[in-house]
N, C-alpha and C positions, 0 to 999 in steps of 0.2 A: 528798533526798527520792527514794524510790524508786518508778518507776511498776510497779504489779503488771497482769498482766494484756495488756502489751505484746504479748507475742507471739502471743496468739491472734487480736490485730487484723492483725498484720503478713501473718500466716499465711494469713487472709480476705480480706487487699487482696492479696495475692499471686498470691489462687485468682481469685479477682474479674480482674483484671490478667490473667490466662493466658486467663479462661475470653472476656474481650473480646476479645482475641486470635485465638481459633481464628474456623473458620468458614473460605468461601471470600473473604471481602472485596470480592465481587461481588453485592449487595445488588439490582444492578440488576434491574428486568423486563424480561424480553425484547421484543425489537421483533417487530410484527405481522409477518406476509409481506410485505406491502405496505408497510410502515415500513422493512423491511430494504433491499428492493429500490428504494425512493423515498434512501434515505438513499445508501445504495451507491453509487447513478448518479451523486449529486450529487456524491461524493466524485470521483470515475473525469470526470466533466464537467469538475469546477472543476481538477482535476490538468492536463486537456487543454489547458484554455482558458488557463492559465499557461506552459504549455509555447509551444502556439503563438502565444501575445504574444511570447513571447519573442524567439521564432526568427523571425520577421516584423520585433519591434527590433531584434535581432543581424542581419539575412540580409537584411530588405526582403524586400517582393512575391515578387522571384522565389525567394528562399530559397536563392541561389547560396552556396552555403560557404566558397568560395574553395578551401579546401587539409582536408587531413585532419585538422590539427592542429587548424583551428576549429571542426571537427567536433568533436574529440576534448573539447577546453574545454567545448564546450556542452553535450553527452552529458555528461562530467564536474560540469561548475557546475551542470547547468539539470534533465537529463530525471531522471537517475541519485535528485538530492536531493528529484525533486517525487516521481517512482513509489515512493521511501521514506517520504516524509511519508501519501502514501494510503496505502497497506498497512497503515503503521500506523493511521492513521486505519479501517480496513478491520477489522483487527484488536480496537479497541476497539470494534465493536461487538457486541451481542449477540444473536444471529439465536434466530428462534422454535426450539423444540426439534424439531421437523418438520424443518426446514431447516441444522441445527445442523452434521449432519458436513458436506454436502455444501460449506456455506458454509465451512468449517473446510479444505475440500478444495482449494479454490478460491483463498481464501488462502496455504495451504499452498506449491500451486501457483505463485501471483502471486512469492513471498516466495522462493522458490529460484529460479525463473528469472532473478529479481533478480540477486541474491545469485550467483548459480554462474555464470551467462551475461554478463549485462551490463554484472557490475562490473566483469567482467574481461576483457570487450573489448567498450567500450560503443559504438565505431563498427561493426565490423563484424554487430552484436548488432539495434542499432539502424535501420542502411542497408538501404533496399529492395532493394539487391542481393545481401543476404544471401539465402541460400538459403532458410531458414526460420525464423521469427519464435519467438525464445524463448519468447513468451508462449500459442504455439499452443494446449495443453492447458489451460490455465487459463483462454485466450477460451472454447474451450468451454466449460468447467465456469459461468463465467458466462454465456453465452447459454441450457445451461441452467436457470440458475436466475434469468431473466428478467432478470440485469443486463449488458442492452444496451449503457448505455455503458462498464463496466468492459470488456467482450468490444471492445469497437472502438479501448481507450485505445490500445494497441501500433500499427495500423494507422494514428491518428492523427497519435503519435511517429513512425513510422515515414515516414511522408508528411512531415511536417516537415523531414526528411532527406532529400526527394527531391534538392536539388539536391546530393547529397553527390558528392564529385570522381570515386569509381570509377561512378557513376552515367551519366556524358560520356561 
């Protein structure tokens, strides 16, 4: 038995099939001002507040590091994998169109200093005795745009590292 007629279905699930396809696949609505900025902080907070549990159960109260190396582990295991997970977290959101580049700027920002600075020397990157905090332009770019706690995460990290050994 021959089926007639085949290919003009084929042809139509095909176009149907491409045309569900296009699109940006970002359906979502954008977040208010105030949604962006509430959602942000929370991410830039809850990043902190994991860090510094951390470094309080690795370090104790006084946050003594001992040696570079445990530095290096904790920056490594702890700071490097939490400021990755924000970002990204940072990244999926979708900021009002008002706010669109700057937040895009901001991230951008966050996501190289990452990325260029602290991956690749996450003690010296991280310790208060560095000269200047990778994260310096992008705190602004968030105190800008009213995300206080994203703009204070680095100083936080960074204070977490007070007791680092070239600190003594």
């Amino acid at each position: 038995m021959k089926v007639r007629g085949a290919g003009p279905v084929v042809i139509g699930l095909v176009a149907v099939l491409a045309l569900a396809g296009c699109g940006d696949g970002n359906d979502e609505k954008a977040l208010s001002q105030q949604e962006l900025v509430t959602q942000s902080n929370q991410i830039c907070a809850d990043a902190a507040k994991r860090i510094e549990q951390e470094a309080k159960s690795r370090f104790g109260a006084s946050q003594d590091v001992g040696s570079v190396q445990q530095l290096e582990t904790f920056a490594t295991k702890i700071v490097v994998p939490e400021y990755d997970k924000a970002v990204d977290r940072l990244e999926d959101l979708k900021a009002p169109k008002e706010e669109a580049g700057d937040f895009q700027d901001f991230v951008s920002k966050t996501r190289k200093a990452l990325d260029d600075d602290v991956k690749g020397n996450p003690v010296a990157s991280l310790s208060q005795v560095s000269a200047q905090d990778p994260f310096l332009e992008a705190n602004r770019q968030a105190q800008r745009l009213g995300l206080s706690e994203c703009a204070s995460l680095s100083q936080k990290i960074r204070a977490s590292a007070d007791g680092s050994p070239g600190k003594r």
